[in-house]
C-alpha positions in Angstrom: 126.9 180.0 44.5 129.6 181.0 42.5 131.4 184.6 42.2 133.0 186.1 39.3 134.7 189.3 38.2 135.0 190.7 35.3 137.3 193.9 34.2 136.6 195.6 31.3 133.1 193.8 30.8 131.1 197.1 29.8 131.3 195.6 25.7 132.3 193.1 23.7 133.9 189.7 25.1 133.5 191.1 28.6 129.9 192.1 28.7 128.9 188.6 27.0 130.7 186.6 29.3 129.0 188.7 32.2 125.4 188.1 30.5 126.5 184.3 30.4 127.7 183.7 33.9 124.4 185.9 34.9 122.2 183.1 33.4 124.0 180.7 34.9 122.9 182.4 38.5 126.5 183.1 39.5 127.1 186.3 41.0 128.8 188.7 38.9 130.8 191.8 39.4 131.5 193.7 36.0 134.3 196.6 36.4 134.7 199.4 33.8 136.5 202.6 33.0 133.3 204.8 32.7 131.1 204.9 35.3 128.1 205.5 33.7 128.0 203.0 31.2 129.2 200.6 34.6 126.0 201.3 35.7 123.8 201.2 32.6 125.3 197.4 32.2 124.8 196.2 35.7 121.1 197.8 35.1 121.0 196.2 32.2 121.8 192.5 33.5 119.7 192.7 36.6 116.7 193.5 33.9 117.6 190.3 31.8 118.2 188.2 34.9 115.9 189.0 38.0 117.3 188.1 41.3 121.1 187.9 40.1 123.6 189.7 42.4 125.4 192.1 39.7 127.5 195.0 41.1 129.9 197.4 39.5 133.1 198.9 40.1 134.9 201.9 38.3 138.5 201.6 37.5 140.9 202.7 35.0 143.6 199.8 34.7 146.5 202.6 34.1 146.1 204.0 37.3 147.8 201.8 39.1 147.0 203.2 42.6 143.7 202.5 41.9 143.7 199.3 41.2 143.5 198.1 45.0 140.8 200.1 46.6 138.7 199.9 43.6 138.6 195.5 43.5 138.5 195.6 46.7 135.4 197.4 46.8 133.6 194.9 44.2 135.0 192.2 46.5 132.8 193.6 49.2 129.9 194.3 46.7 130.5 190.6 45.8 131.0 188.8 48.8 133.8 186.5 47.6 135.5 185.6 44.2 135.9 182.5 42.3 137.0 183.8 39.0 138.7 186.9 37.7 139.0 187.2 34.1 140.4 190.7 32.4 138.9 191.4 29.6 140.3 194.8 29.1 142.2 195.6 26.0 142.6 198.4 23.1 143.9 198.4 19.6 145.0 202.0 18.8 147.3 204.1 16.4 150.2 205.5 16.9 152.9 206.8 19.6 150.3 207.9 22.0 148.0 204.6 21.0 151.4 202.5 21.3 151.9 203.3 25.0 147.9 203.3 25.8 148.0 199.5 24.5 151.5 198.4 26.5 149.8 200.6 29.4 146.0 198.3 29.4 146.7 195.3 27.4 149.7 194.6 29.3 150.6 196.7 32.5 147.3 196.7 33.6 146.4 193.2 33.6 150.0 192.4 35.5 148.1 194.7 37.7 145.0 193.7 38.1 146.0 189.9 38.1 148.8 190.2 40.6 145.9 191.7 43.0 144.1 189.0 42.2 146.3 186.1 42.5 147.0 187.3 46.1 143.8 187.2 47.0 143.4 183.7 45.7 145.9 182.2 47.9 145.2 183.6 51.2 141.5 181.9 49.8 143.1 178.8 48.8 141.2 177.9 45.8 140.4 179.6 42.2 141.0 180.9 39.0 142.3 183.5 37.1 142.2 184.1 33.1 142.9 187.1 30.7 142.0 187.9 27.3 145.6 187.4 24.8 144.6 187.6 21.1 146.3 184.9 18.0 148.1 188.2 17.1 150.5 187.1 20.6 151.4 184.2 19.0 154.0 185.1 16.5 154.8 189.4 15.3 152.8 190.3 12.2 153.3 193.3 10.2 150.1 195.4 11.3 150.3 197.2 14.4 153.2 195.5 16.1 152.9 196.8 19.1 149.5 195.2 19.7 151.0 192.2 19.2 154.2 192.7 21.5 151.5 193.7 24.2 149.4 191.0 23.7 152.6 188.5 23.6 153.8 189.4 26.8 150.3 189.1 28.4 150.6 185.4 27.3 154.1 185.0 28.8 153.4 186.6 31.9 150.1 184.6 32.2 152.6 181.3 31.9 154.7 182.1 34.4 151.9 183.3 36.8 150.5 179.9 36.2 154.0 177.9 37.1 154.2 180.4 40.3 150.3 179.6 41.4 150.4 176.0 40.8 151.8 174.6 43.9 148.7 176.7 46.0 145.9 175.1 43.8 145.2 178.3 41.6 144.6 177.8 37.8 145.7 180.6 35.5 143.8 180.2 31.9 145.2 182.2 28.7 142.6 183.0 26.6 143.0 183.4 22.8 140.4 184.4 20.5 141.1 185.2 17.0 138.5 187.3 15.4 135.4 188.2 17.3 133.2 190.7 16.0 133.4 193.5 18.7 134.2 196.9 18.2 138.0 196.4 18.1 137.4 194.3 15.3 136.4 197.3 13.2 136.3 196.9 9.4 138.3 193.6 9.3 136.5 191.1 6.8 135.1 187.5 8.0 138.1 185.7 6.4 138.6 183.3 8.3 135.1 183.8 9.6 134.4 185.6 12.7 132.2 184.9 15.8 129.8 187.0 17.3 130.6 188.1 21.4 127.8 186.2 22.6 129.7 182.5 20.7 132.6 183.8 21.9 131.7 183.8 25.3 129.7 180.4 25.2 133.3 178.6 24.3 135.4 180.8 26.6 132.9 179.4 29.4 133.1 176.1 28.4 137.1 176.1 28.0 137.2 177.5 32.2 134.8 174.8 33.4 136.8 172.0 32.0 140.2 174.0 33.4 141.9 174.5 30.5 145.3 176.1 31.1 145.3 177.9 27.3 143.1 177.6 24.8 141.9 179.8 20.9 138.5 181.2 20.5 137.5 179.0 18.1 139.6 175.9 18.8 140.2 176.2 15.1 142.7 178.9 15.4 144.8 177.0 17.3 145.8 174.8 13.8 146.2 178.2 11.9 148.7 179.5 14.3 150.3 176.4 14.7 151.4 176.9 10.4 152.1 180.6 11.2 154.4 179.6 14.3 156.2 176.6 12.5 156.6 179.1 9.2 160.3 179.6 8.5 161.9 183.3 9.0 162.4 184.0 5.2 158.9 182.4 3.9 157.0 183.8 7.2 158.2 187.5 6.2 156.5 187.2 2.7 153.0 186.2 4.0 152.7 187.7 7.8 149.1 188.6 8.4 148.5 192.3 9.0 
C-alpha cells in the first residue's frame, strides 16, 4: 500500500492527480485552503473509488505556523507517506497579487517541502515533487512575477534534490506548460493544451520511472530549450506573454 499527499489538490492538477493515485488503490491525503470544498473532494473520491483511504487536511500555505500541525495531522489520518507533491499555486494581478504569488507559489512550498523532506529522512525512503510551470524557465514579459516565483521553486527544488540525495530521497520538478485548469483562464490552445485529467496521467508516469525534472507534455521541453538558447537582443523581441 502506497501513501500519498497532496497540497492544494481541491482543483485542477491536484485534484486529478488525487483521482489518479485513488484508482490506483493508494491511499491519498488531499490538503486544501477551504475546508469545505476539502471535504466535498475527499467525499467526492471515496464515491468514485469505494474502499480507498482518502482524508483531508485544511491549510493555508501562508501561514506558516500552520504548516506543521496541520501535515502532521494528515500524516496521522494517513498512516505514513510515500509521496508529497504541492500542487498549490496562483496567478494573480498586481501588488497585492504579486506578494500572494511569491507568498504560495514559492514560500509556501519551501514550507511545506522542508516539513516534508524531514520527515522523509528520519523514514529513510521517498519522494517529494512540486508543481514549477515552463514560465520558470526563462522571464517573459506577462506577469513577471509569476515567473520569478515559479523560477525560484525550480531552483530551490534543485538544490533540495543535491541536499536529499545522499539519504535516498528523490526530489521531482514538475513542469507543465498549458493545462486547461482555471489558472489557465482565457489563454488560447496554441500550442495545444491538455486537459487535468492527461496531465495527471503523464505526471504519474514521470514519478514512477523517478524522473528528477520533467515538462507536462515532454514536448515543452524542445520549446523551452529554443526560448532558453535565444540570444538577449532576439529573445526581447519575441518573449511569450
Amino acid at each position: 500500500m502506497r501513501h500519498v499527499v497532496l497540497v492544494g489538490a481541491t482543483h485542477g492538477i491536484g485534484l486529478a492527480l488525487a483521482h489518479a493515485y485513488a484508482e490506483r488503490s493508494w491511499r491519498v491525503g488531499i490538503v486544501g485552503r477551504s475546508a469545505p470544498r476539502v471535504q466535498e473532494r475527499v467525499g467526492e473520491i471515496r464515491e468514485s473509488y469505494p474502499g480507498c483511504l482518502v482524508t483531508g487536511g485544511v491549510l493555508d500555505v501562508t501561514r506558516r505556523a500552520a504548516v506543521t500541525p496541520a501535515l502532521e495531522r494528515v500524516l496521522v489520518d494517513l498512516g505514513q507517506m510515500d509521496l508529497l507533491v504541492y500542487c498549490a499555486g496562483v496567478m494573480e494581478e498586481g501588488r497585492m497579487g504579486s506578494a500572494r504569488m511569491l507568498d504560495v507559489n514559492l514560500l509556501g512550498a519551501v514550507d511545506v517541502l522542508e516539513w516534508a523532506a524531514a520527515h522523509l529522512v528520519d523514514v529513510g525512503s521517498g519522494r517529494l515533487a512540486a508543481i514549477g510551470s515552463v514560465a520558470g524557465d526563462r522571464g517573459r514579459r506577462g506577469n513577471p512575477v509569476y515567473g520569478a516565483s515559479k523560477a525560484g521553486l525550480h531552483t530551490y527544488l534543485e538544490a533540495l534534490r543535491h541536499r536529499l540525495h545522499p539519504d535516498g530521497i528523490g526530489v521531482s520538478t514538475i513542469k507543465p506548460g498549458w493545462v486547461r485548469t482555471r489558472m489557465l483562464g482565457e489563454v488560447p490552445s496554441v500550442p495545444p493544451s491538455v486537459s487535468a485529467s492527461r496531465a495527471a496521467e503523464l505526471i504519474l508516469k514521470k514519478l514512477d520511472r523517478g524522473r528528477d525534472e520533467f515538462y507536462v507534455p515532454a514536448w515543452w521541453w524542445i520549446v523551452s530549450e529554443i526560448l532558453r538558447t535565444l540570444p538577449g537582443p532576439l529573445y526581447k523581441r519575441v518573449a511569450p506573454s
